[in-house]
C-alpha positions as CSV (number, residue, x, y, z in Angstrom):
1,X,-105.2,-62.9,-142.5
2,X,-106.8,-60.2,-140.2
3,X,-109.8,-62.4,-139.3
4,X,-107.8,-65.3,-138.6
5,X,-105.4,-63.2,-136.6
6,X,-108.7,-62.0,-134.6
7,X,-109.7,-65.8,-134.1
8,X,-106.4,-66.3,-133.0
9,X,-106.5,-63.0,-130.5
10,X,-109.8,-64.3,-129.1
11,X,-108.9,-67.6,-128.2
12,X,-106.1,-67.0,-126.7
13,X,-108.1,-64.1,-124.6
14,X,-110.4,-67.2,-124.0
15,X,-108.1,-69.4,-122.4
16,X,-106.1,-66.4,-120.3
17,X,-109.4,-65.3,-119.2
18,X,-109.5,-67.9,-115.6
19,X,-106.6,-67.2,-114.9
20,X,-106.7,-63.0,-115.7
21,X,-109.8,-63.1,-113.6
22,X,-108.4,-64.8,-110.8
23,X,-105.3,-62.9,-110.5
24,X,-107.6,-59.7,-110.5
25,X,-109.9,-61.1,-107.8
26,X,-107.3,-62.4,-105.8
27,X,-104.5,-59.9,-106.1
28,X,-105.4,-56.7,-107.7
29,X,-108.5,-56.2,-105.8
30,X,-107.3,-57.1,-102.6
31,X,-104.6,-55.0,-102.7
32,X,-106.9,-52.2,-104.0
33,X,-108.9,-52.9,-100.8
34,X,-105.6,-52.5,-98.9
35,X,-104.8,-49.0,-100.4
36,X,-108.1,-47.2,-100.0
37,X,-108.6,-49.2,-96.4
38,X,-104.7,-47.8,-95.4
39,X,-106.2,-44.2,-96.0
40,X,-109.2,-44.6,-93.6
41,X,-110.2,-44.7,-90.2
42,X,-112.6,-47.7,-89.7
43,X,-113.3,-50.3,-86.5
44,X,-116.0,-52.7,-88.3
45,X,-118.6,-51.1,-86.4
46,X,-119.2,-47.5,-87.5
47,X,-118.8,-45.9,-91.3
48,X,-115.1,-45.4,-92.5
49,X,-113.9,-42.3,-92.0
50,X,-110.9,-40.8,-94.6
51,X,-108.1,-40.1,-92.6
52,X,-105.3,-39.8,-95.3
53,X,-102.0,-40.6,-94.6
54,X,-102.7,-40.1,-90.8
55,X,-102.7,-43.9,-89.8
56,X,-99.0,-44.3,-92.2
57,X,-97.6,-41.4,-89.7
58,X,-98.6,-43.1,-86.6
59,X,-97.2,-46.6,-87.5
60,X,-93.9,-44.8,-88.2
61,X,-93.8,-43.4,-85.4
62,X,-95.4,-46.1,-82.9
63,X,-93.0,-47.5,-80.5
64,X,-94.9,-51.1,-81.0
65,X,-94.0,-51.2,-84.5
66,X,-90.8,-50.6,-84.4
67,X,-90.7,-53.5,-81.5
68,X,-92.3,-56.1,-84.1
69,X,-89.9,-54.9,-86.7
70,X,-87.2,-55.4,-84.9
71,X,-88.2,-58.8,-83.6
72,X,-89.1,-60.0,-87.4
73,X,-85.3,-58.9,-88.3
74,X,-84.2,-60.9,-85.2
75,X,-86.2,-64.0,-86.3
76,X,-85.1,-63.6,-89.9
77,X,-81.9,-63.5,-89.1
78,X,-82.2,-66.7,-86.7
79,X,-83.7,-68.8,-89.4
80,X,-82.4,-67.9,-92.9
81,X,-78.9,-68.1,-92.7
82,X,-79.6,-71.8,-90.5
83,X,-81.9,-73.0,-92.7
84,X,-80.1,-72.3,-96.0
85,X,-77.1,-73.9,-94.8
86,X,-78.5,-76.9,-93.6
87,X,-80.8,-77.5,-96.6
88,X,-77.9,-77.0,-98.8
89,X,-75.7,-79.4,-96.7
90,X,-78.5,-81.9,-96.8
91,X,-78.6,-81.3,-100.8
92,X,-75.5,-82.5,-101.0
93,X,-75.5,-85.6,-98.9
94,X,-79.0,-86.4,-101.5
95,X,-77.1,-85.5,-104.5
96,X,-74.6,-88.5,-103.5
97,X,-77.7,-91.2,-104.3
98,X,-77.0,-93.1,-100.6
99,X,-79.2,-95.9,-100.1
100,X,-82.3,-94.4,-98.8
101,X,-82.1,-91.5,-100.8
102,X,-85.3,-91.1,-102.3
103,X,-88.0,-92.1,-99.0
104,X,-85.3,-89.2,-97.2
105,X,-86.5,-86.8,-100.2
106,X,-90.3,-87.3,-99.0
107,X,-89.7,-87.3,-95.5
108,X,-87.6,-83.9,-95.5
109,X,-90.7,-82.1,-97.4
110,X,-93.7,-83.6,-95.0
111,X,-93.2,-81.0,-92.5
112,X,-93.5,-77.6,-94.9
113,X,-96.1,-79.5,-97.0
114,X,-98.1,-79.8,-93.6
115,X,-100.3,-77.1,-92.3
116,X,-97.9,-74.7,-90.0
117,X,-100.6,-74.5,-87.6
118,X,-101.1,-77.6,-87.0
119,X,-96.8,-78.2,-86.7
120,X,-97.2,-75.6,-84.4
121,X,-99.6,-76.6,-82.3
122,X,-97.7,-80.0,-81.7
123,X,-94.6,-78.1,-81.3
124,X,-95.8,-76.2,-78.7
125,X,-97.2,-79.6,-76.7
126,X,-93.9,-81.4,-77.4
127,X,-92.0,-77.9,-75.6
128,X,-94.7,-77.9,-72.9
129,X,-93.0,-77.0,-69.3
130,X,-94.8,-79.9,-67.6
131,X,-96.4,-82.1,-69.6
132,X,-93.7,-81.6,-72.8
133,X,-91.5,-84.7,-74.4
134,X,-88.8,-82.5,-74.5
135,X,-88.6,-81.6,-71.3
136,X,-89.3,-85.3,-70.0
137,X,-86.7,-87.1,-72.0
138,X,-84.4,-83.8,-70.5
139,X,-85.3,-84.8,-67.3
140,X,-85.4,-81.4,-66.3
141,X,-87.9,-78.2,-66.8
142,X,-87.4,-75.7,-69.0
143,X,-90.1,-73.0,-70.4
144,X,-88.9,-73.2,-73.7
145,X,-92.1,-70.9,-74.5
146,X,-92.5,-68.4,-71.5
147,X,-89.3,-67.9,-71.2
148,X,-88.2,-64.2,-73.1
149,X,-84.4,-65.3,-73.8
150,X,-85.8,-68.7,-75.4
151,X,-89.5,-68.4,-76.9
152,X,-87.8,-66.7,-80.3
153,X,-85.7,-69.5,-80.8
154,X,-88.1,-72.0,-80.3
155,X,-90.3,-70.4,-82.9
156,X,-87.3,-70.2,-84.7
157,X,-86.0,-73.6,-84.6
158,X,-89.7,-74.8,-85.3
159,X,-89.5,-72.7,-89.1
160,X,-85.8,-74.1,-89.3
161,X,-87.2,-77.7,-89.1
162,X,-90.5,-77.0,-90.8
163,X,-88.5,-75.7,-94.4
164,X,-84.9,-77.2,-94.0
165,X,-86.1,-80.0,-96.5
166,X,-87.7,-77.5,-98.7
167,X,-84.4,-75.6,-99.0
168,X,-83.0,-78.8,-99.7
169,X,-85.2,-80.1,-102.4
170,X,-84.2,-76.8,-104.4
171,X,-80.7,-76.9,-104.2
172,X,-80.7,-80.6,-105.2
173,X,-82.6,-79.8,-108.3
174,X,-79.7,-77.3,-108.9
175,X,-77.2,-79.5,-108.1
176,X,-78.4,-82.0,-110.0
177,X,-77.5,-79.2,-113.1
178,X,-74.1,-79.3,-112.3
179,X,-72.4,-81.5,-115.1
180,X,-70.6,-83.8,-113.7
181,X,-67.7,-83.1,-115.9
182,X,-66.5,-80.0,-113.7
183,X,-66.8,-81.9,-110.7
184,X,-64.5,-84.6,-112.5
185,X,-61.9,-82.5,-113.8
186,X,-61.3,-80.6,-110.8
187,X,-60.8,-84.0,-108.6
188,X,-58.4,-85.1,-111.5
189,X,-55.9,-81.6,-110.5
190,X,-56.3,-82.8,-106.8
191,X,-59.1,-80.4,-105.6
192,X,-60.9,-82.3,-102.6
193,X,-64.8,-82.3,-101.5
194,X,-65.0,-79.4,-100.0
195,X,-62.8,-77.2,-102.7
196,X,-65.2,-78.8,-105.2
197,X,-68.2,-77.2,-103.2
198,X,-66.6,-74.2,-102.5
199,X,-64.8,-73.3,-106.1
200,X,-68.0,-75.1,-108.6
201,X,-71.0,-76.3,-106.7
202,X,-71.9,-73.0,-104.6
203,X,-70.8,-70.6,-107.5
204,X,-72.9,-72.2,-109.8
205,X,-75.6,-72.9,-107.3
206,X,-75.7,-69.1,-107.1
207,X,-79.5,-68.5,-108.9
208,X,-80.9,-70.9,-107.0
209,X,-79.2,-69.6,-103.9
210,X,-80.9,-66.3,-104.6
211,X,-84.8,-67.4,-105.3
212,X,-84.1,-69.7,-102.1
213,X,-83.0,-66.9,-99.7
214,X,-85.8,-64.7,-101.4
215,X,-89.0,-66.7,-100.6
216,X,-87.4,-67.8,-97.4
217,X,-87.1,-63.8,-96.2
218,X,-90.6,-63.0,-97.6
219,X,-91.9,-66.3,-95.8
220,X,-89.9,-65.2,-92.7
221,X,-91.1,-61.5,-92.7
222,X,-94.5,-63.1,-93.3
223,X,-94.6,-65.6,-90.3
224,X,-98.0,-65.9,-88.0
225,X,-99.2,-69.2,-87.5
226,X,-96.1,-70.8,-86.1
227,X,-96.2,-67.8,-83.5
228,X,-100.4,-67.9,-83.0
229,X,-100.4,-71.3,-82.2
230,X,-96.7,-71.5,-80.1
231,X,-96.6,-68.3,-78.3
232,X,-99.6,-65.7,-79.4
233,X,-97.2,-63.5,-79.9
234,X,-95.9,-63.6,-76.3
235,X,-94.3,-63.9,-73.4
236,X,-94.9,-60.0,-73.0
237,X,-93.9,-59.0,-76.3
238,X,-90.9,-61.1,-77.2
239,X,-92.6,-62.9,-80.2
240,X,-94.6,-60.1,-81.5
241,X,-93.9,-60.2,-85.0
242,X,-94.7,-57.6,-87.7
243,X,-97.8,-60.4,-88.6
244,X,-99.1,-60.8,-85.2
245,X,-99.1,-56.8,-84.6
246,X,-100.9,-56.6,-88.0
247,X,-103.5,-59.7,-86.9
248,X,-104.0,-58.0,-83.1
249,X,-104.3,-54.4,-84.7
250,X,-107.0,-55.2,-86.9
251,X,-108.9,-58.1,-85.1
252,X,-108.2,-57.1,-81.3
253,X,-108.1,-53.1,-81.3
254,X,-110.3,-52.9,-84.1
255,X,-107.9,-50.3,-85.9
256,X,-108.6,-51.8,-90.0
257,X,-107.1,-48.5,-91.1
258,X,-104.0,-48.9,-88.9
259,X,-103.6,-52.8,-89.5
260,X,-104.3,-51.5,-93.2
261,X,-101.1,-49.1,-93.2
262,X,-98.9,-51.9,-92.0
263,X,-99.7,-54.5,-94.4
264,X,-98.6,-51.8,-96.9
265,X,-95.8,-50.9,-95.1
266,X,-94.9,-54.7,-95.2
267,X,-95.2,-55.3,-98.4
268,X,-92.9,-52.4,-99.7
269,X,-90.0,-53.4,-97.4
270,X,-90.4,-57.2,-98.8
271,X,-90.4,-55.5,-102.5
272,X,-87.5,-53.1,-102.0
273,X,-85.7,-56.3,-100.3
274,X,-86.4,-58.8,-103.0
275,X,-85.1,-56.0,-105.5
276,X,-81.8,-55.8,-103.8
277,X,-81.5,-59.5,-103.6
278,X,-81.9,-60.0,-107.1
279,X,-79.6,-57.0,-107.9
280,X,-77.0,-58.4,-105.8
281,X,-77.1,-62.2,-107.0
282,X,-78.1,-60.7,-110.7
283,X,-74.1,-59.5,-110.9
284,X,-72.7,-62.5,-109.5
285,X,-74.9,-65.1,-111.3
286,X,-74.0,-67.7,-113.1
287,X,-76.5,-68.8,-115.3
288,X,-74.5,-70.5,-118.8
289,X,-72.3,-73.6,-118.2
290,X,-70.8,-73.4,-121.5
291,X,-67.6,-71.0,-122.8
């Protein structure tokens, strides 16, 4: 038995091995990287130079950083609440099988399955002030992207209408886990469409609700090429997300050990709010359909 059980061991070890080995190349050791690189003073030219937990003080303290962090909460709070409503809205009008349906299903996802640069990129040639399609079937100019009041929500309407159908695809597949029996019964004691979605689809739609709202913070927190190729990050400063300041601290200043710190600074406030996410939904989940 305890050679067999050895065999057994090995194999398995065998056939984890790609994919052990990738997650330490392509996790663990950059992340290592991160650490020790967050601890030094280094501009790609001369030797790094240990300078603790100097460059975690500054950021703290910088008056730049707290800027982009603000902004990224702005923008977060622009898109996620839109977004989530609209995809689930949009779920439900899917869930109904219209005529249609199922090209509508492909269509919603071509826009997050497609590279975000290159959405933004045509974004920010269909919002051009002169030459823009916007503004010529307007009939009127407006600097949708040099303007301070409205470059955040263009950037922000782009991310709505790149993931709006990737929203929706996941609350379809939750809504298609719905038996139809509760639906049923609560039409037969007179509850109408929207009590139905209110009292059984959004209650038990509440898991999926919570790994939606999730990756859609952490892909909001995380946002850069929508904002390189629509704005750089401008006009002044009104873009300047906590990715951009990371991007222009590290490949503009030349501070690896300050750009270092913030991606570590990044990642904890993503962890500590995915935690409280799943704490919150965690109590109020519903996750068995049956007494």
């Amino acid at each position: 038995m305890a050679p067999r059980r050895g065999r057994s061991t090995g194999t398995a070890l065998a056939l984890l091995a790609p994919s052990l080995l990738g997650t330490a190349v392509f996790l663990l050791v950059p992340v290592g990287v991160a650490l020790w690189l967050s601890l030094q003073r280094w501009d790609l030219v001369s030797p790094p130079r240990w300078v603790g937990l100097e460059n975690y003080a500054t950021v703290l303290t910088d008056a730049g950083t707290r800027h982009s962090f603000a902004v990224t909460v702005l923008f977060t709070v622009l898109v996620i609440p839109v977004q989530t409503v609209l995809g689930l809205l949009l779920a439900v009008l899917l869930a109904r099988r219209l005529p249609g349906s199922g090209a509508l299903r492909t269509l919603y996802v071509v826009p997050w399955v497609s590279a975000p640069l290159v959405v933004g990129l045509v974004w920010r040639w269909v919002l051009d002030p002169s030459t823009g399609a916007l503004n010529a079937l307007l009939g009127t100019r407006v600097e949708w992207l040099s303007s301070h009041a409205l470059a955040l929500l263009a950037v922000a309407f782009v991310t709505v209408w790149t993931n709006v159908g990737y929203v929706a695809l996941f609350f379809l597949a939750g809504i298609s886990g719905i038996p139809d029996q509760l639906s049923d019964a609560a039409r037969v004691d007179g509850a109408g469409p929207w009590r139905v979605l209110w009292s059984i689809t959004l209650p038990l739609l509440r898991p999926t609700t919570s790994f939606v709202l999730a990756t859609g913070v952490i892909s909001s927190f995380q946002v850069f090429d929508t904002v390189y190729a629509m704005t750089g990050g401008g006009p002044g400063d009104a873009t300047r997300v906590l990715a951009y300041e990371i991007y222009d601290t590290a490949f503009t200043d030349l501070r690896m050990g300050r750009a270092a710190a913030l991606s570590v600074l990044l990642t904890v406030v993503l962890v500590v709010l995915t935690l409280a996410q799943r704490w919150w939904f965690g109590r109020r989940s519903t996750y068995e359909l049956s007494a």
